[in-house]
C-alpha positions as CSV (number, residue, x, y, z in Angstrom):
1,X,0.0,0.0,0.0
2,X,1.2,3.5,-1.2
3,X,1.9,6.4,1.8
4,X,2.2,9.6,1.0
5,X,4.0,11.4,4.3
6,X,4.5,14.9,5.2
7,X,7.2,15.3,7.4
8,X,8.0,18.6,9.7
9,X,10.8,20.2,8.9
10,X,10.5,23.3,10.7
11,X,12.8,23.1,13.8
12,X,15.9,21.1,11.7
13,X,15.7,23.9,9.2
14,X,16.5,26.5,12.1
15,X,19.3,24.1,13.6
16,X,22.4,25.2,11.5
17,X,22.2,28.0,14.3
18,X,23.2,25.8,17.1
19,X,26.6,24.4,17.3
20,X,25.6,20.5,18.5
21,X,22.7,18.7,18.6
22,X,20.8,17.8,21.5
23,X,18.6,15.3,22.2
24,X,15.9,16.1,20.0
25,X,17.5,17.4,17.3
26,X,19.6,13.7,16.7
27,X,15.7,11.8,16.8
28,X,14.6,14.4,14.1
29,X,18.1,14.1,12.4
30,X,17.7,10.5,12.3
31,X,14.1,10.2,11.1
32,X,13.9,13.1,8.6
33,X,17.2,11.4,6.7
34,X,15.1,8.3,6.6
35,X,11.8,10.1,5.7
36,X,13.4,12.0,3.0
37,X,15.2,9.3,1.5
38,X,12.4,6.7,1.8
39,X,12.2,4.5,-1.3
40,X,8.8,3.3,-0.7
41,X,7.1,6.2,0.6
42,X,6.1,9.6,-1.2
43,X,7.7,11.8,1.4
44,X,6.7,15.6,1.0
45,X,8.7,18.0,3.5
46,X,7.0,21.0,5.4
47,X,8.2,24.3,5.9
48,X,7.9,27.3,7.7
49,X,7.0,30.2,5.7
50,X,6.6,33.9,5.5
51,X,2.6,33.4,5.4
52,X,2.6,30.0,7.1
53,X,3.6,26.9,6.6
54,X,5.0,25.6,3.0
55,X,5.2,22.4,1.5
56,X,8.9,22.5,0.6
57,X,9.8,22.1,-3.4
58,X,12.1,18.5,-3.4
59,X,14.9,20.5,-4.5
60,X,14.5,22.1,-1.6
61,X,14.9,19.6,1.1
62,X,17.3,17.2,-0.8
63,X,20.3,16.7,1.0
64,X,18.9,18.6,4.2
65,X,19.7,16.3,6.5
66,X,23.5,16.1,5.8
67,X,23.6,19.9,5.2
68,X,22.7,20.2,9.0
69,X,24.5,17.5,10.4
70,X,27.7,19.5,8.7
71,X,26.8,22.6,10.6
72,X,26.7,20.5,13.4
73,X,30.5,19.6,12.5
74,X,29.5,15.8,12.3
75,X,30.7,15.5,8.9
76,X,33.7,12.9,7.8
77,X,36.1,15.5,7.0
78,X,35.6,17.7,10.4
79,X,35.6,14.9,12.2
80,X,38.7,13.2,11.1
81,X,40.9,15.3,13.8
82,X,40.8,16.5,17.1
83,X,39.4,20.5,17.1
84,X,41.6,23.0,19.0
85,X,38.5,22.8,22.2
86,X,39.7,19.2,22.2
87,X,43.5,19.7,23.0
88,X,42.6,22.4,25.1
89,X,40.6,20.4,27.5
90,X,43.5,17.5,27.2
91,X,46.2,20.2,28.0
92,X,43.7,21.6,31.2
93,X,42.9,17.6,32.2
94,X,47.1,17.4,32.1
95,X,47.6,20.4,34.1
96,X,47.0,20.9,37.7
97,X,45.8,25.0,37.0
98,X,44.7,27.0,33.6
99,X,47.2,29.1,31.9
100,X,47.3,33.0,33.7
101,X,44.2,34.6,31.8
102,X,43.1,31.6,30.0
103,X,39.3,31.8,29.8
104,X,37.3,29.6,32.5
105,X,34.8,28.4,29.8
106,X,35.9,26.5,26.5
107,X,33.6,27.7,23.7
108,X,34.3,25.5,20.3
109,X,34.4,28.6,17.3
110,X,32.4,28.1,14.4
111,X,34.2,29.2,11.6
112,X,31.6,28.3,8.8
113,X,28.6,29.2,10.7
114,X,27.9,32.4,9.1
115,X,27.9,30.2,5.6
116,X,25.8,27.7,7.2
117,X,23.3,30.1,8.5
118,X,23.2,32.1,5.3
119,X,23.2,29.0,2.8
120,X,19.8,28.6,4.9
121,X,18.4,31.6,4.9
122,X,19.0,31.7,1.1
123,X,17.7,28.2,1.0
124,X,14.7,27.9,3.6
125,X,13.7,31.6,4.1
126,X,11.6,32.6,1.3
127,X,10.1,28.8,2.1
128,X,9.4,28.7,-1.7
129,X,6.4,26.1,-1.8
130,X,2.6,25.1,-1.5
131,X,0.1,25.6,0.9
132,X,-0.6,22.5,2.6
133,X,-4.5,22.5,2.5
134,X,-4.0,22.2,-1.2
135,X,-0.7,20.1,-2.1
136,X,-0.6,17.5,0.7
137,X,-2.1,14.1,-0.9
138,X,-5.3,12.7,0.4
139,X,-5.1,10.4,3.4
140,X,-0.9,11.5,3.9
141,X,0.6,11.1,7.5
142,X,1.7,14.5,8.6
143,X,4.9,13.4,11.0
144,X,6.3,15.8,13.8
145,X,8.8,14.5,15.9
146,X,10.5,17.9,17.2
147,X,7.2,19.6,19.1
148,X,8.0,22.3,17.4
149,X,6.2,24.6,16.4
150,X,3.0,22.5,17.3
151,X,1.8,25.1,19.6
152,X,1.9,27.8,16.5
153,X,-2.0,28.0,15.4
154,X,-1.0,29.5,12.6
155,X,1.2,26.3,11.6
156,X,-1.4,23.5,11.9
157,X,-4.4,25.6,11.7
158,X,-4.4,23.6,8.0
159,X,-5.0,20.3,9.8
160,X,-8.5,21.3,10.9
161,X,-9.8,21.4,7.4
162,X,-7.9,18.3,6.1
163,X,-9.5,15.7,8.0
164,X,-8.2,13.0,6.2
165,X,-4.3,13.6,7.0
166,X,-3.0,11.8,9.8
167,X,-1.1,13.7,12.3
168,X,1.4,11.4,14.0
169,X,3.6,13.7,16.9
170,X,6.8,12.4,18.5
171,X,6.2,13.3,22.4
172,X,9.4,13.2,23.9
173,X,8.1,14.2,27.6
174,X,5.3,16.0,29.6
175,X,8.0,17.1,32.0
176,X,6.5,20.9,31.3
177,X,3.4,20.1,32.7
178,X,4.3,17.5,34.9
179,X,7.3,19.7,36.5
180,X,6.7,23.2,35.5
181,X,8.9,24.1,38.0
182,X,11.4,23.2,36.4
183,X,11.3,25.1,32.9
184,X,11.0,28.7,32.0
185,X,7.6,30.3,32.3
186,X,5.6,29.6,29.0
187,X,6.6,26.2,27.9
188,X,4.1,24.7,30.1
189,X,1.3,26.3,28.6
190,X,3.2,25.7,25.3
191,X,3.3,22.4,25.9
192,X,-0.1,21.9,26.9
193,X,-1.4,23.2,23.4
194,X,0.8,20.6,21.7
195,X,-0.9,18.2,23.8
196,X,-4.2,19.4,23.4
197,X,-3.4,19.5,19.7
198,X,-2.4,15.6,19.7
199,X,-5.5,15.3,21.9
200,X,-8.2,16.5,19.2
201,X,-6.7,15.7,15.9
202,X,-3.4,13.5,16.2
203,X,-4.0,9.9,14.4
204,X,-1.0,8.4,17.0
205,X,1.9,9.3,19.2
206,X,5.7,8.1,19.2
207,X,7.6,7.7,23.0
208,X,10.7,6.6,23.6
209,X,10.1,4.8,27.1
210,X,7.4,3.2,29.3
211,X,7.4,6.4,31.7
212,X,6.7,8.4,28.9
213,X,4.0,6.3,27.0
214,X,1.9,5.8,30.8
215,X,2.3,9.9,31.5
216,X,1.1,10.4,28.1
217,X,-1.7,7.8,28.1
218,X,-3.6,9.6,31.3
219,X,-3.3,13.0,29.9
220,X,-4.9,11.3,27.0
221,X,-7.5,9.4,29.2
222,X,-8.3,12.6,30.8
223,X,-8.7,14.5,27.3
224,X,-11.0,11.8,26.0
225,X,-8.7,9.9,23.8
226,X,-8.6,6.6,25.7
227,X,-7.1,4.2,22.8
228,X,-4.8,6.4,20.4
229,X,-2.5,4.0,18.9
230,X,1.6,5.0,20.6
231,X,4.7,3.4,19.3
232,X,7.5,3.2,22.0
233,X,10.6,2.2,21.3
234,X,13.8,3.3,22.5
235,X,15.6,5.3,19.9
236,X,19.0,4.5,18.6
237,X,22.4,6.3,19.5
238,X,24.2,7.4,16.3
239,X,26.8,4.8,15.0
240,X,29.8,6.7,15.9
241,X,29.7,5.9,19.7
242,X,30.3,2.3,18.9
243,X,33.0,2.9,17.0
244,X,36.8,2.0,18.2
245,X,38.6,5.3,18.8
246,X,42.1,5.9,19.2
247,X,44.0,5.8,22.1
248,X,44.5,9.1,23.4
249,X,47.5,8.2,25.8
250,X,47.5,11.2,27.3
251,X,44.1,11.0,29.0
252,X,44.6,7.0,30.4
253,X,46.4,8.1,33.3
254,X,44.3,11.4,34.1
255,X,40.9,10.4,37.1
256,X,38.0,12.4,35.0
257,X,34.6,11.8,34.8
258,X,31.9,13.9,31.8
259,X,28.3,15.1,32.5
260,X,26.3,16.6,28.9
261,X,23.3,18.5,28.7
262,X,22.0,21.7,28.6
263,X,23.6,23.4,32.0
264,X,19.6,24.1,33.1
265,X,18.1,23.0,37.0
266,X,16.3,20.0,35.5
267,X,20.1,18.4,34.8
268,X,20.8,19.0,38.0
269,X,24.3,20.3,37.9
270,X,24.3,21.5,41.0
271,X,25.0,18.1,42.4
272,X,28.3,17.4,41.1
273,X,29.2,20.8,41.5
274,X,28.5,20.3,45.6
275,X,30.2,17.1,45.2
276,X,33.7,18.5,43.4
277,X,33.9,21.2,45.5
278,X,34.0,18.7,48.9
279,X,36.2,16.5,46.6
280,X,38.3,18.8,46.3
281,X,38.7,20.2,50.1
282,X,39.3,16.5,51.0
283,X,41.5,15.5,48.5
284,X,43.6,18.9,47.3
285,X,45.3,18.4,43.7
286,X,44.2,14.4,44.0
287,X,40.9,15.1,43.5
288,X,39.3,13.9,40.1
289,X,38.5,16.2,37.3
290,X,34.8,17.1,35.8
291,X,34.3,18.3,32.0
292,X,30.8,19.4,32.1
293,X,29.9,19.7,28.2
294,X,26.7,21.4,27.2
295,X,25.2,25.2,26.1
296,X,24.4,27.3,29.5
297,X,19.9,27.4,28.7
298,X,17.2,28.5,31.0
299,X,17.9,29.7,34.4
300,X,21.4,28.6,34.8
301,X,22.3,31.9,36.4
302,X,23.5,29.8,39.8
303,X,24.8,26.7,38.2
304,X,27.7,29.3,36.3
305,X,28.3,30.8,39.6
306,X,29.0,27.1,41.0
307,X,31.0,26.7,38.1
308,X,33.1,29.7,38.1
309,X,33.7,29.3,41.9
310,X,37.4,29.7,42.4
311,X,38.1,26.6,44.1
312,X,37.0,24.4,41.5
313,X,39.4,26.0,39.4
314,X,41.5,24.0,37.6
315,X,39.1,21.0,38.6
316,X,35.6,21.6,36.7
317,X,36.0,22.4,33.1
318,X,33.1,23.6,31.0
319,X,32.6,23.4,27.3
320,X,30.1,24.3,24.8
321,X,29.6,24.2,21.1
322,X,31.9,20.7,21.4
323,X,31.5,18.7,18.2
324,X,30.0,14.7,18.4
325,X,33.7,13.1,17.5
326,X,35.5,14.9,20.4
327,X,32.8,14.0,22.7
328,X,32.9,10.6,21.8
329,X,37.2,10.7,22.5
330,X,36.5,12.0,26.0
331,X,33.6,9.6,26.6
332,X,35.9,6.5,25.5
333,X,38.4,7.4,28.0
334,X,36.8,9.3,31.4
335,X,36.0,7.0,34.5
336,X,32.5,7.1,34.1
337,X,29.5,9.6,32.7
338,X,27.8,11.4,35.1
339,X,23.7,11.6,34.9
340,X,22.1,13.1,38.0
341,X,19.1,14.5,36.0
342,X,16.1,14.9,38.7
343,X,13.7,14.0,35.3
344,X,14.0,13.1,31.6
345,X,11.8,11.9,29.2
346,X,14.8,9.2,28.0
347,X,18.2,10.3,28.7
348,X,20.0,9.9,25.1
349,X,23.7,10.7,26.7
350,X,23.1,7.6,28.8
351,X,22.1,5.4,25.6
352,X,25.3,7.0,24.0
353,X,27.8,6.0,26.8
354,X,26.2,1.9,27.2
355,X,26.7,2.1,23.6
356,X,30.4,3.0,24.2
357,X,31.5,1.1,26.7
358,X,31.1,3.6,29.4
359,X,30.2,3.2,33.0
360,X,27.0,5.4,34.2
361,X,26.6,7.0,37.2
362,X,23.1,8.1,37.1
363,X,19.8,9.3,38.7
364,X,17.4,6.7,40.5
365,X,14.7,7.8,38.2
366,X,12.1,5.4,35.6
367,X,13.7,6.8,32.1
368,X,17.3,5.8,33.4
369,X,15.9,2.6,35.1
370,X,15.0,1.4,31.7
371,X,18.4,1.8,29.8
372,X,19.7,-1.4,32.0
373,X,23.3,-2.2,31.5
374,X,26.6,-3.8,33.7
375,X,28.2,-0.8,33.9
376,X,25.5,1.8,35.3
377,X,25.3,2.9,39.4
378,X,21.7,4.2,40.2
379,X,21.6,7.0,42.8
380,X,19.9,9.8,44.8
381,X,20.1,12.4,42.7
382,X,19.8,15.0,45.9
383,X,22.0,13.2,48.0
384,X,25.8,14.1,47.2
385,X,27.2,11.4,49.9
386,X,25.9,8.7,47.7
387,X,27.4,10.5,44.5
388,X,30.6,11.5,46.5
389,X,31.2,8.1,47.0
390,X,30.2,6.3,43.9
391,X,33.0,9.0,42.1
392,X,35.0,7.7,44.4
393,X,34.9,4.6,43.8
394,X,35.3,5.0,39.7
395,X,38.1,7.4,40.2
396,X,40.7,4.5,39.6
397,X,42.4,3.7,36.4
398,X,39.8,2.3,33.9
399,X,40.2,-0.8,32.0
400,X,42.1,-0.1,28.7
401,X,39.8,-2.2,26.1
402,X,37.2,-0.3,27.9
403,X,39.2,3.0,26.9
404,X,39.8,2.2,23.3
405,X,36.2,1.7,21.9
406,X,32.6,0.8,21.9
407,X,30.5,-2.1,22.9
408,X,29.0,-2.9,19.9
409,X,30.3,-3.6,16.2
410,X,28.9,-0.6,13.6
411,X,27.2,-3.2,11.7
412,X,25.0,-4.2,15.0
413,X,24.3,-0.6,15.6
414,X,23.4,-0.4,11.9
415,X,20.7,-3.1,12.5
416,X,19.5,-1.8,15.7
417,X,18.9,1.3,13.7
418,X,17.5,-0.3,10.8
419,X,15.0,-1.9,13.2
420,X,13.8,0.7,14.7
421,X,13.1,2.4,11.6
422,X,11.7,-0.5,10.0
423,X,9.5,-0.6,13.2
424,X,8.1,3.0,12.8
425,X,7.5,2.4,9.6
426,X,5.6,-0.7,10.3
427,X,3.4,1.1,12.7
428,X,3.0,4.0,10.4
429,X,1.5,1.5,7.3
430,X,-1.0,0.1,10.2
431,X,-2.7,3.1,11.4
């Protein structure tokens, strides 16, 4: 049976501007290069536009995914050597104090991002296309999986008078309404229109874990949608963090552990920051190191004071804008990634580090629960003696086959990735 699908490219077209890729970014990556490229299905790609949304001309949208992923500085030829950030950190991890005047935060420069930017402004901004009410094909599935910009009227006001197009949205968490306490002021009620939205017209909903899927199926059950049809299945980390890396033989030697995310109160920085700093009064120049990777986001005005707090100079490192391949190199060699979220909807850094090989220290919450491995510690994430101790006890010297590469062969990760795909679009063909 023929699909036609209209996928959502709205928020990967605006993602040249950001120097990595979080979360949701790699999902929409993953599925709008599969979308787009789909031999089976007519794929159509929507756009935002100067007078709402467009469907996107194919000329258009060929090759988007890999234009975005070289903005992201993913690409083979970027990511063939270590960037300047990278030796930095190395030289700082070597070194018991910064260089006189060296900056306290690493910030990876983006020397093509102005030609990125441009090339899609040039490319994406006039949004040269249809209207959807006219050009989608009967009885198409209209495929979201970034929220974005769900909670724009003006962007899926179109749905309401095509009734036969079935809106499938990938919900990655109802953490805004669930916590609003901890995100900025509108997303909750942001959130709660996408929800609504999914609520009255969505056709089915994608989840990545069993947490999310039961939050997901009340609010549904209280909105009067009792049986919408949800695929869950974990998504796959990209192929690179199974891949053997080199050897870098000047980090085997050097006690450092990693924490990524966005440096915001839900990732719970604060923690480890507690933590180092008693690490450090206890333990002087012996204490281990922390490189705390990630863009500073919402409300992170007391997590950089933390950071910048002189005695965890020379200690704590902080580094944004790191590209995929150098994160990967300090992944296959620190003790162990750090996790001490207080809520996630998955946890994709944790998924990334099983893949590699790395031991997790992480939050005692469902999401992490779920990603089960050998070489993950479930704590507190409030109480820093059970984290102080667990750091502790990882601070050693790690196991060198450990160091050197991932878990899995590429070609495994290649079928776990295949399946899930295969999956989606097995559920998609059923609805």
């Amino acid at each position: 049976m023929s699909i036609s699908i209209l996928y959502d490219l709205s928020r990967l077209m605006t993602r040249v501007l950001n120097a990595t890729p979080n979360g949701i970014d790699r999902i929409d990556h993953l599925l709008a290069g599969h979308f787009l490229n789909h031999r089976d299905f007519e794929t159509f790609a929507l756009g935002l536009g100067f007078n709402g949304p467009r469907v996107l001309h194919e000329k258009t949208t060929l090759g988007a995914a890999g234009r975005v992923a070289a903005a992201w500085q993913e690409s083979a030829s970027e990511a063939s050597q270590p960037s300047q950030t990278y030796e930095t950190i190395v030289a700082r991890l070597c070194a018991p104090l910064p260089p006189s005047g060296a900056p306290r935060r690493l910030v990876q420069p983006r020397p093509k991002r102005v030609f990125h930017v441009t090339k899609a402004l040039l490319r994406y901004g006039p949004a040269r296309g249809s209207a959807p009410r006219a050009a989608v094909p009967r009885d198409s599935i209209y495929i979201n999986a970034a929220h974005f910009p769900l909670e724009w009227k003006r962007h899926v006001a179109w749905l309401d008078d095509r009734p036969d197009v079935r809106p499938v949205f990938w919900i990655h968490d109802l953490l805004p309404i669930e916590r609003p306490d901890l995100f900025w002021r509108h997303e909750p009620a942001r959130h709660a229109q996408r929800l609504d939205l999914l609520a009255r017209r969505g056709a089915a909903a994608a989840v990545a874990s069993a947490c999310v899927e039961d939050s997901l199926r009340r609010h549904l059950d209280r909105a009067g949608r009792r049986n919408l049809p949800v695929f869950r299945s974990a998504p796959p980390a990209a192929a690179i963090f199974a891949e053997r890396g080199k050897r870098d033989d000047r980090l085997t030697q050097i006690p450092f552990f990693l924490a990524c995310g966005t440096i915001e109160p839900r990732k719970n920085h604060l923690t480890l920051l507690r933590v180092w700093r008693d690490l450090v009064k206890k333990h002087g120049p012996d204490a281990p190191k922390l490189v705390v990777v990630g863009k500073r986001g919402w409300n992170s005005a007391d997590i950089v004071s933390a950071l910048e707090d002189e005695s965890l100079r020379g200690h704590v490192i902080e580094a944004a804008g790191l590209p995929t391949p150098d994160y990967k190199r300090l992944l296959d060699h620190c003790r162990a990634l750090l996790a001490p979220s207080l809520a996630e909807g998955f946890g994709l850094p944790m998924a990334e580090a099983l893949l590699a090989g790395t031991p997790v220290i992480a939050s005692d919450i469902p999401p992490f629960r779920e990603q089960r491995g050998p070489n993950v510690v479930y704590l507190d994430p409030l109480s820093d003696a059970e984290w102080n101790r667990a750091i502790l006890g990882l601070a050693g010297p790690r196991v060198p086959t450990q160091a050197a590469g991932g878990a899995l062969a590429r070609g495994d990760v290649s079928r776990h990735q295949s399946a899930y795909l295969d999956a989606f679009d097995g559920f998609l063909r059923n609805l």
